[in-house]
C-alpha positions in Angstrom: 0.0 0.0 0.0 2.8 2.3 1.1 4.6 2.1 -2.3 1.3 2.8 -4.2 0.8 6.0 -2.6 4.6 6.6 -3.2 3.7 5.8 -6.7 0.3 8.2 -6.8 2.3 11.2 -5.6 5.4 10.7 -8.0 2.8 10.6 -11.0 1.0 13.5 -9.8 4.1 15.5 -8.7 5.8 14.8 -12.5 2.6 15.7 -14.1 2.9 18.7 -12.4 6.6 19.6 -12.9 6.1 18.2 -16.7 3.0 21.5 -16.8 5.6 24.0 -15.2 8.2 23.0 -17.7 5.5 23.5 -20.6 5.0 27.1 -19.7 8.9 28.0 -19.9 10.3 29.3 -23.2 13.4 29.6 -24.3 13.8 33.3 -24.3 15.3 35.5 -22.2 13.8 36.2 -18.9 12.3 39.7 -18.5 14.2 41.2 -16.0 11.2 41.8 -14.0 10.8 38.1 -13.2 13.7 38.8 -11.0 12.9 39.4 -7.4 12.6 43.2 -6.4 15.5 45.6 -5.6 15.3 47.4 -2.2 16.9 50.8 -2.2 19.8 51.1 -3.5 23.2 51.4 -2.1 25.5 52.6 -4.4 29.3 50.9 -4.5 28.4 47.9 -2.2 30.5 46.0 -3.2 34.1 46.2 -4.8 34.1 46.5 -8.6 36.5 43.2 -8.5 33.4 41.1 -6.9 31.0 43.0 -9.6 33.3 42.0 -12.6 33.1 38.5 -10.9 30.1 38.1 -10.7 29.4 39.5 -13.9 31.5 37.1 -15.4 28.8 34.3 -14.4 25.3 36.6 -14.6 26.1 37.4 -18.7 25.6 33.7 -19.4 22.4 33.1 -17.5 18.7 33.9 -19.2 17.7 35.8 -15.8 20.6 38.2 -16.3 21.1 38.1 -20.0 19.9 41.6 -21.1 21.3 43.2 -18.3 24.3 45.2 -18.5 26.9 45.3 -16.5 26.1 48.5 -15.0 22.6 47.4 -14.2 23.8 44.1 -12.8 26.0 46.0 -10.5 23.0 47.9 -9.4 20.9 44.3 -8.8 23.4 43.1 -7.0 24.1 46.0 -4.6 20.7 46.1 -3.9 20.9 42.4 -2.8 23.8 42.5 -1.0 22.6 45.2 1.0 19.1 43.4 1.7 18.5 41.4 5.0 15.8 38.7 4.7 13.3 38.2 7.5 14.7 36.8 10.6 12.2 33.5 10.3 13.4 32.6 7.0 17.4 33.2 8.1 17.1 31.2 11.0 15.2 28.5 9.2 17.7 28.6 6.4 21.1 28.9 7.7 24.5 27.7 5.6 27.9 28.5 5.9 31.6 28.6 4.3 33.3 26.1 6.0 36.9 27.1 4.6 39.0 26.6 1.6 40.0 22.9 0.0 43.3 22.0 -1.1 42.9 23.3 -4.5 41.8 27.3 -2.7 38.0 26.4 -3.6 35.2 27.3 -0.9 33.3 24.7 0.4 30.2 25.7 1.6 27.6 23.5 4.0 24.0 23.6 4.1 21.9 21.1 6.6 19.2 20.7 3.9 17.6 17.8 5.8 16.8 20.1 8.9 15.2 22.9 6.5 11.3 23.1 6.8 10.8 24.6 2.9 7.1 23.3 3.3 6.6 25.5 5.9 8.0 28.5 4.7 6.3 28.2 1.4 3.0 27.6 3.5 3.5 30.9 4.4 2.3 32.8 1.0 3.6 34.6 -1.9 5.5 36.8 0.0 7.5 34.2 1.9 8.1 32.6 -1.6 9.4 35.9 -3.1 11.7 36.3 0.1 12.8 33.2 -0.1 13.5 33.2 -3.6 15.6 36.5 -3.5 17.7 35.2 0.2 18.6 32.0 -2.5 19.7 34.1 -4.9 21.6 36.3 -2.4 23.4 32.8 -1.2 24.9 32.3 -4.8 26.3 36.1 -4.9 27.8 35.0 -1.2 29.3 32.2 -2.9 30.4 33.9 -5.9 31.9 37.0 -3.1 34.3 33.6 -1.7 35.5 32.8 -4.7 36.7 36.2 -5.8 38.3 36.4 -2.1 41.0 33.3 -3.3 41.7 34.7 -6.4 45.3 35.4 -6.9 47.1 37.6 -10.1 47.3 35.2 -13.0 45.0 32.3 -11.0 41.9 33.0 -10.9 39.0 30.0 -9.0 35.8 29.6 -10.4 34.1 26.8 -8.7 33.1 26.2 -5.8 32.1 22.8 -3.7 29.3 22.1 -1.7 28.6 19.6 1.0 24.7 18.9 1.3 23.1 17.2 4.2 19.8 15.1 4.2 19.7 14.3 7.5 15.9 14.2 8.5 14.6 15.3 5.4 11.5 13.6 4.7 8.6 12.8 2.6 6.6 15.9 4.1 9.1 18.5 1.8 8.1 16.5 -1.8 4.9 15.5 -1.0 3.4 18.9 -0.9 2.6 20.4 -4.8 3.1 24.0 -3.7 6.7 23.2 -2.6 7.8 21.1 -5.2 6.5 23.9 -8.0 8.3 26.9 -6.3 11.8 23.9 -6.0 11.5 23.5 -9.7 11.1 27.3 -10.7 13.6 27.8 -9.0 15.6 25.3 -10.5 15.1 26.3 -14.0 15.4 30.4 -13.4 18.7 29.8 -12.0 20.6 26.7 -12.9 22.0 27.8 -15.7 23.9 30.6 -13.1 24.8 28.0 -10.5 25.9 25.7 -12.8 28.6 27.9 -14.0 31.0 27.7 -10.2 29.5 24.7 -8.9 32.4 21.9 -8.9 30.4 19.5 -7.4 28.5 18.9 -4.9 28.3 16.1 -2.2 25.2 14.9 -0.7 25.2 12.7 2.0 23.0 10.8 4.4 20.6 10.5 1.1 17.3 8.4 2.0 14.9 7.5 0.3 13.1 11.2 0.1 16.3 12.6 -1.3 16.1 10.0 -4.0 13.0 11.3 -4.8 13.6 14.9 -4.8 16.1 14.4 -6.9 14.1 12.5 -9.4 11.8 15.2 -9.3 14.8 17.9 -10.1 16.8 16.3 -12.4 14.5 17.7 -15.5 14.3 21.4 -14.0 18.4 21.5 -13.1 19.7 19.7 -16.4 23.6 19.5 -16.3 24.2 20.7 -12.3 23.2 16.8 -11.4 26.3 15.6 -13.4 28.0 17.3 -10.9 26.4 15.6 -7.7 27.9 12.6 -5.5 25.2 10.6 -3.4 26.5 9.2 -0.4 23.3 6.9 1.9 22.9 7.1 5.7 25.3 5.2 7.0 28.6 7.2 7.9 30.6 4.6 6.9 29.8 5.3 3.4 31.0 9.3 3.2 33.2 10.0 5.8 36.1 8.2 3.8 35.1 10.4 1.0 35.0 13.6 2.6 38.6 13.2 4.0 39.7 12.5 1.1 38.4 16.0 -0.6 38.7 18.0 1.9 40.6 19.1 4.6 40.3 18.2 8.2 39.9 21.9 9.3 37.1 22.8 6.8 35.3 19.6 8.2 33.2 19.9 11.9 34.0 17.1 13.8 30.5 15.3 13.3 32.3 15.1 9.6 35.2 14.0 10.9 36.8 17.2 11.1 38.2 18.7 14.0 36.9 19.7 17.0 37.9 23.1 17.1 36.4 23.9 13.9 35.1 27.1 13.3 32.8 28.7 9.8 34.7 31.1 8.2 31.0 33.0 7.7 27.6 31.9 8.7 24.7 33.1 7.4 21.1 32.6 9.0 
């Protein structure tokens, strides 16, 4: 009975991701899609991060007809904005440090994040949501233009993901899985560009779902993705092997002194 329901929902959810992928085109995206600019604050951010990050935005359809000038203005105004305290604390990740190689590695505990609930919440939880997401990439895209050196420049970045206690409840609910796979398909094309890979471990069964469901919306960032099950046996060996002990929190197998370089949430 249990896999029959499993079944029921997949079919429904699929339909469902198979209408939203029906209603995108392939032009570019107006630039009013894109989540709304607060007040500006001129000069945020050093014209070295700007150039950097317009390296990526110029080859994504959200950012395409922007210029550079008007993508330093976007992105001023989102460095400057502070999402609501709920969906910070809900939604916290950090940059753990720097691998062998000078790439960041950021964390995220995606098991532990209630999405569902925040999407619950209404349209204008969504559209917070949505823009504190695409505030994380710029934060990401801010670390790699820290390690840049003259003549060396890093351009990807690598992520460790995990599913602890992430459960049916997330995938299960229409409402969350639509928003996960606009998302998906407004941005991936901009993530895919500094992600060098991504590890996910203590994957269940949910998170085989999920990614299932995300595969068509995210296209080539899956390539990039390692999937590592519950038991630590099966990642720890992996993550000391790409990364170093002090970018690890001893629950990885890091140490036990370890400390974020920058937390956010």
């Amino acid at each position: 009975m249990r896999a029959q329901i499993v079944l029921i929902i997949l079919v429904i959810l699929n339909s469902a991701v198979s209408q939203i992928e029906d209603q995108e085109t392939t032009t570019v995206i107006p630039t009013t899609d894109l989540p709304p600019p607060v007040t500006l604050t001129a000069n945020r951010l050093p014209v070295e991060v700007h150039r950097k990050i317009y390296s990526y935005t110029k080859n994504a359809k959200a950012f395409k007809n922007m210029t550079f000038e008007e993508t330093m203005a976007f992105m001023n105004d989102l460095d400057a904005w502070e999402a609501p305290r709920e969906i910070r604390e809900r939604v916290p990740y950090y940059l753990a440090g720097y691998d062998y190689d000078r790439r960041p590695v950021w964390m995220v505990e995606v098991g532990k994040i209630d999405f569902r609930g925040l999407i619950e919440q209404g349209e204008n939880t969504i559209a917070n949501l949505e823009k504190y997401l695409l505030q994380s990439e710029i934060n990401v895209i801010k670390s790699l233009q820290a390690a840049d050196t003259p003549g060396d420049e890093i351009r990807e970045a690598l992520y460790i993901y995990d599913m602890e206690d992430f459960t049916m409840k997330q995938i299960s609910h229409l409402p969350t899985v639509a928003a996960a796979v606009r998302f998906g398909k407004k941005y991936s094309d901009l993530t895919v560009q500094f992600v060098g890979s991504i590890v996910i471990i203590n994957s269940n069964y949910a998170t085989k779902l999920a990614a299932d469901i995300a595969r068509p919306a995210v296209g080539r960032l899956m390539e990039k993705v390692e999937v590592y099950g519950t038991g630590r046996a099966t990642w720890l060996p992996k993550l000391l092997k790409l990364f170093p002990m002090d970018v690890l929190p001893s629950w990885y197998g890091g140490n036990k002194n370890f400390k974020p370089l920058l937390l956010y949430g």
